[in-house]
VOSEVEX-577208 format. One line per field, with one value per atom (N, C-alpha, C): x, y, z; residue in one letter; atom name. Coordinates in pm, whole numbers. Layout:
u = (X_...)
v = (Y_...)
w = (Z_...)
resn = (A_...)
name = (CA_...)
This chain:
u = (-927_-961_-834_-793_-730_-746_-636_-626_-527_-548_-425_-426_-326_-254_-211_-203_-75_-80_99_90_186_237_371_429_538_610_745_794_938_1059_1136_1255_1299_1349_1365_1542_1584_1759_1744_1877_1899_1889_1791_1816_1899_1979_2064_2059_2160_2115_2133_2213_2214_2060_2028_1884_1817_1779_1680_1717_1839_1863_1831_1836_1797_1650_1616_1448_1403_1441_1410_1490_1589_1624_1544_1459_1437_1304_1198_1091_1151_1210_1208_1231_1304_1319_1143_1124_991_857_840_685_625_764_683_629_615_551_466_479_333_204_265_208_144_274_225_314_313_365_383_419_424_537_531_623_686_827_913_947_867_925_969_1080_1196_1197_1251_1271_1319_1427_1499_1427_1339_1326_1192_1167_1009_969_905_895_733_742_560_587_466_452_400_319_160_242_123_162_26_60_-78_-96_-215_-201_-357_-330_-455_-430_-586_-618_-549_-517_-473_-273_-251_-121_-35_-102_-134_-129_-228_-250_-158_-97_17_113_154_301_271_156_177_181_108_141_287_368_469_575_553_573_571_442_418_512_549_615_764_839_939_1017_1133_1210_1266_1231_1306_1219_1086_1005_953_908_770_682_599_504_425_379_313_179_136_-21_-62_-165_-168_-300_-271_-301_-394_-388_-501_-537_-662_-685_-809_-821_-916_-864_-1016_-1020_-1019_-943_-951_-968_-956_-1004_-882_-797_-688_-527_-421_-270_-258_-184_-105_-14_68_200_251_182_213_356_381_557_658_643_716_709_794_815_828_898_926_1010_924_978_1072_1126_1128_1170_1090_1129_1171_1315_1359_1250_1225_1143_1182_1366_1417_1445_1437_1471_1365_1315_1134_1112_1061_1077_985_1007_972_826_752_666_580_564_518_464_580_507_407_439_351_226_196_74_-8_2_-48_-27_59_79_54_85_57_229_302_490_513_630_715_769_714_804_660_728_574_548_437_470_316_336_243_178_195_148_70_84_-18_-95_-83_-134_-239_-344_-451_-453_-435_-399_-426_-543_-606_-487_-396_-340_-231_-145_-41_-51_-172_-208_-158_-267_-243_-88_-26_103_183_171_246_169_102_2_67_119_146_330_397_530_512_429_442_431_322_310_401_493_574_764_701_850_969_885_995_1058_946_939_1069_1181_1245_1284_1363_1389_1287_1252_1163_1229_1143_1246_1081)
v = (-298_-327_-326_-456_-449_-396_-347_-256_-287_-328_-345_-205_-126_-62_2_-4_0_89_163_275_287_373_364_526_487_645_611_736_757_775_757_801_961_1001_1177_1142_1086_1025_914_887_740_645_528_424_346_304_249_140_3_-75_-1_75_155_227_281_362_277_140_27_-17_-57_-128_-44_124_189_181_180_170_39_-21_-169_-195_-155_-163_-67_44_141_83_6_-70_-161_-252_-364_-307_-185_-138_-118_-51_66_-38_-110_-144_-298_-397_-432_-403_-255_-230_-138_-118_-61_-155_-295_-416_-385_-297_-304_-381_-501_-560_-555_-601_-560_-596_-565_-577_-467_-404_-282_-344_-330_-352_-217_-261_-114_-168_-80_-133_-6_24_165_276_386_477_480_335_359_245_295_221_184_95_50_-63_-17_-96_-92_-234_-262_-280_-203_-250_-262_-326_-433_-372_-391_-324_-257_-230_-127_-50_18_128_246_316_392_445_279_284_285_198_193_388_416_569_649_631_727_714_595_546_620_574_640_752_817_977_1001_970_990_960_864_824_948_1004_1110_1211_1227_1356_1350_1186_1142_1196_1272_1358_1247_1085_1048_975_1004_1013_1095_1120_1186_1115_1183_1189_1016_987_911_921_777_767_681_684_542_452_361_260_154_75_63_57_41_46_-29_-95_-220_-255_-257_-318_-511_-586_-734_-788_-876_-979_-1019_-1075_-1121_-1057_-1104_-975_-1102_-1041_-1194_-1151_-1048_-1023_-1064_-1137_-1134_-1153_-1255_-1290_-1212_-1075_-990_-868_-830_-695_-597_-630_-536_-689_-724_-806_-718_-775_-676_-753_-679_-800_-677_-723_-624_-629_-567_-615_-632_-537_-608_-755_-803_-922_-1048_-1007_-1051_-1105_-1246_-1286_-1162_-1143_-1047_-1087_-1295_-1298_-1285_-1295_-1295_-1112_-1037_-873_-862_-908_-906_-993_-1043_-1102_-1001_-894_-798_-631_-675_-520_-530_-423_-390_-398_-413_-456_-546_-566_-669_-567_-451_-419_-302_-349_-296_-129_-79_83_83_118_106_204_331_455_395_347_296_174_118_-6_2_-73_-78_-119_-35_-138_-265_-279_-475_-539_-489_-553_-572_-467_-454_-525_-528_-655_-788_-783_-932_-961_-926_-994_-994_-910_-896_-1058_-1072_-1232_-1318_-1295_-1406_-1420_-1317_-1306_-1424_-1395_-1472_-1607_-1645_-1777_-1821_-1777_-1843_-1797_-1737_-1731_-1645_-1519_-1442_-1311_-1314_-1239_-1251_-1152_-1217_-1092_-1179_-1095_-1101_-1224_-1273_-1217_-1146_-1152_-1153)
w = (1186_1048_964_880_788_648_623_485_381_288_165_103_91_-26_-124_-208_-317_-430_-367_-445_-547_-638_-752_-706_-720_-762_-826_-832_-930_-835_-857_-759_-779_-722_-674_-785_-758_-765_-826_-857_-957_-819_-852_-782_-785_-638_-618_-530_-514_-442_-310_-277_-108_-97_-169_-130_-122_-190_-177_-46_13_115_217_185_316_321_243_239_283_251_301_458_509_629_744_726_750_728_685_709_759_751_837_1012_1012_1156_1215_1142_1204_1174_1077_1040_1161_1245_1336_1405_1451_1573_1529_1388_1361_1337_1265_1223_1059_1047_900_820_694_635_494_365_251_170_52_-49_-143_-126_-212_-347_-463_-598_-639_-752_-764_-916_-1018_-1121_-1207_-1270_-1358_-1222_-1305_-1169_-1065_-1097_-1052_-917_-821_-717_-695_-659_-645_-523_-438_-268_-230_-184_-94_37_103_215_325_414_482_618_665_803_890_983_1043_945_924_831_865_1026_1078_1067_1079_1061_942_804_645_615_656_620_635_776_799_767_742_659_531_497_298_311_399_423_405_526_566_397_299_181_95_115_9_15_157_212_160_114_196_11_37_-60_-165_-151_-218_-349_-273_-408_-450_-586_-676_-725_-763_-879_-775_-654_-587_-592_-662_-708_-674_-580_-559_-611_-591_-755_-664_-570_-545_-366_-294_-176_-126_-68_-10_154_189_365_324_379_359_521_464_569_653_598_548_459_583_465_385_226_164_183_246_265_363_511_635_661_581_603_582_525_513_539_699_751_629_539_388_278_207_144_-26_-92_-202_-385_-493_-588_-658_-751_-825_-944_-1027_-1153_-1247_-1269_-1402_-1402_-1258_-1278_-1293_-1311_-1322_-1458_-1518_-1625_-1723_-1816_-1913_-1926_-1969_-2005_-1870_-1758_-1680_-1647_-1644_-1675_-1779_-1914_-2017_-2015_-1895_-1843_-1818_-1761_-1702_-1730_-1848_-1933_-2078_-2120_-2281_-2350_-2268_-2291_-2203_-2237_-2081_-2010_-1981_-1828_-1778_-1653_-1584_-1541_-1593_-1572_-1508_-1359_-1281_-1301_-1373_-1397_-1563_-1612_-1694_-1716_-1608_-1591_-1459_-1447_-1400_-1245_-1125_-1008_-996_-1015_-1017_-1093_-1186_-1256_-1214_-1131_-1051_-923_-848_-772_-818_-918_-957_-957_-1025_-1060_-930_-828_-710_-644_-640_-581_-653_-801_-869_-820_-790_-717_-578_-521_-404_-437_-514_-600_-629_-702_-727_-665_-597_-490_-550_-595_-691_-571_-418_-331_-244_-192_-126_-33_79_194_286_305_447_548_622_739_861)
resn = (X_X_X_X_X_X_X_X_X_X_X_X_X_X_X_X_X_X_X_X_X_X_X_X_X_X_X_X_X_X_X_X_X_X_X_X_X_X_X_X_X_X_X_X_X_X_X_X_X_X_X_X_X_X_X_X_X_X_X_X_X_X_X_X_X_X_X_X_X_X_X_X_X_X_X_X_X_X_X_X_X_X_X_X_X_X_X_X_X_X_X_X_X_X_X_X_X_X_X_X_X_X_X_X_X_X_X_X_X_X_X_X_X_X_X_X_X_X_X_X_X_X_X_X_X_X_X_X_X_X_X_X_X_X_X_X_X_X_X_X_X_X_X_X_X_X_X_X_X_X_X_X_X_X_X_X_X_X_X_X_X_X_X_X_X_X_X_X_X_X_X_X_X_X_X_X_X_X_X_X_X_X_X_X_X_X_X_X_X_X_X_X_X_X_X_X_X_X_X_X_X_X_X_X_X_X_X_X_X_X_X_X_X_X_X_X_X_X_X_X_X_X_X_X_X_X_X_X_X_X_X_X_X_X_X_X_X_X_X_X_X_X_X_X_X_X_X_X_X_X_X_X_X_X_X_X_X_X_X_X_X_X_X_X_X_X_X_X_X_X_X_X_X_X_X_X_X_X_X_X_X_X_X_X_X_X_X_X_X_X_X_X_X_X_X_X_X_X_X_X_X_X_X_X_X_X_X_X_X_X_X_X_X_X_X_X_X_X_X_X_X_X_X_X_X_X_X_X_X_X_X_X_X_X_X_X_X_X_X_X_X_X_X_X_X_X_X_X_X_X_X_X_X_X_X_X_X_X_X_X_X_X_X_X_X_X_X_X_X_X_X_X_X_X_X_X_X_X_X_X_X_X_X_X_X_X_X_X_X_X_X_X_X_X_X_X_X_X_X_X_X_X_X_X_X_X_X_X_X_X_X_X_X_X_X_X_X_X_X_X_X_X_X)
name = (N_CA_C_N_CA_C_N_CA_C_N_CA_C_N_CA_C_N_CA_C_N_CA_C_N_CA_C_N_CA_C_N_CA_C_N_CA_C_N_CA_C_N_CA_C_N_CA_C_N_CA_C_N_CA_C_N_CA_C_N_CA_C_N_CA_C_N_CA_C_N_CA_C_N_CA_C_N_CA_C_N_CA_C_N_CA_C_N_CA_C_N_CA_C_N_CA_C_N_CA_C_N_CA_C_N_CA_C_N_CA_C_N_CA_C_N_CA_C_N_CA_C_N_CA_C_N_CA_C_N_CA_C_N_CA_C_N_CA_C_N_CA_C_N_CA_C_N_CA_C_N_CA_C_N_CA_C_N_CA_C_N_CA_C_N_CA_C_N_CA_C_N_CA_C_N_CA_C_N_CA_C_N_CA_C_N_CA_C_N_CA_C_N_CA_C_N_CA_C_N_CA_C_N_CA_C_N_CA_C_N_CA_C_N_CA_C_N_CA_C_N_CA_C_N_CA_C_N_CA_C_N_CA_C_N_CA_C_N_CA_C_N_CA_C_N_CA_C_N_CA_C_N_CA_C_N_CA_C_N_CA_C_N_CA_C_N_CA_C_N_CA_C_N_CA_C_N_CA_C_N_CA_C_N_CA_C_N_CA_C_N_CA_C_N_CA_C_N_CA_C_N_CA_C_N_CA_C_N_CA_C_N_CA_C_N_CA_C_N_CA_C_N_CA_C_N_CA_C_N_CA_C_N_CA_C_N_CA_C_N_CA_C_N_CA_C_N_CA_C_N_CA_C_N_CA_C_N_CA_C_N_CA_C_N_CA_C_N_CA_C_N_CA_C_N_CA_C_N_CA_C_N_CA_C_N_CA_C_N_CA_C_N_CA_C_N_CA_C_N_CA_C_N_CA_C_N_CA_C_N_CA_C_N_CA_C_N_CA_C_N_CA_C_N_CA_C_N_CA_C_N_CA_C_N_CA_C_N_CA_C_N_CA_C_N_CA_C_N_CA_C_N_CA_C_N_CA_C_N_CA_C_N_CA_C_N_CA_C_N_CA_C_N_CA_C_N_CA_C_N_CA_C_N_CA_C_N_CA_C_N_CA_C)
């Protein structure tokens, strides 16, 4: 059974492009052979990431997430069995969000910048669907 996802947290430390790249190199190592797939958005200190998969293997990663020293304050925002990943193409894909057009956040927030801790998962969905749409997703691998 497939499972979507998606949780937010804060960074423990100032985010940096080395901690993103270890995080993102460090899924791209480990999540083929779990067959879990997904997307790392990062943005000032806050991290938010669906990720796709058996229910079994989904679970233990976010576990392993909750545990993992380089985040806090991990909530997760939303969770559904599908049919279907929309992430398939990406072992760990990743979209920065400052770099994310301003009106396009303000599609789906109450500002232009996205605070997954006050915003509605369905809503944080959405706009991550609307990333792929329009090809804001990168680091296919």
């Amino acid at each position: 059974m497939l499972v979507r996802l998606l949780y937010a947290s804060r960074a423990a430390a100032a985010v940096t492009q080395e901690i993103v790249e270890s995080i993102l190199r460090s899924s791209r190592e480990h999540n083929p052979a779990l067959g879990v797939t997904g997307v790392l958005c990062h943005g000032g200190d806050v991290y938010m990431q669906v990720l796709e998969g058996g229910r079994t293997a989904v679970n233990e990663l976010y576990n392993k997430i909750v545990r993992d020293p380089r985040h806090r304050e991990v909530v997760l925002l939303y969770y559904v069995e599908v049919s279907e990943r929309h992430f398939a193409g990406w072992t760990m894909g990743q979209v920065n969000l400052s770099k994310v057009n301003p009106s396009t956040l303000l599609k789906y927030s109450d500002r232009p910048v996205l605070d997954p801790f006050e915003t509605p998962g369905r809503a944080s969905m959405a706009l991550l669907e609307e990333l792929i749409a329009t090809a804001q997703i990168v680091g296919r691998c």
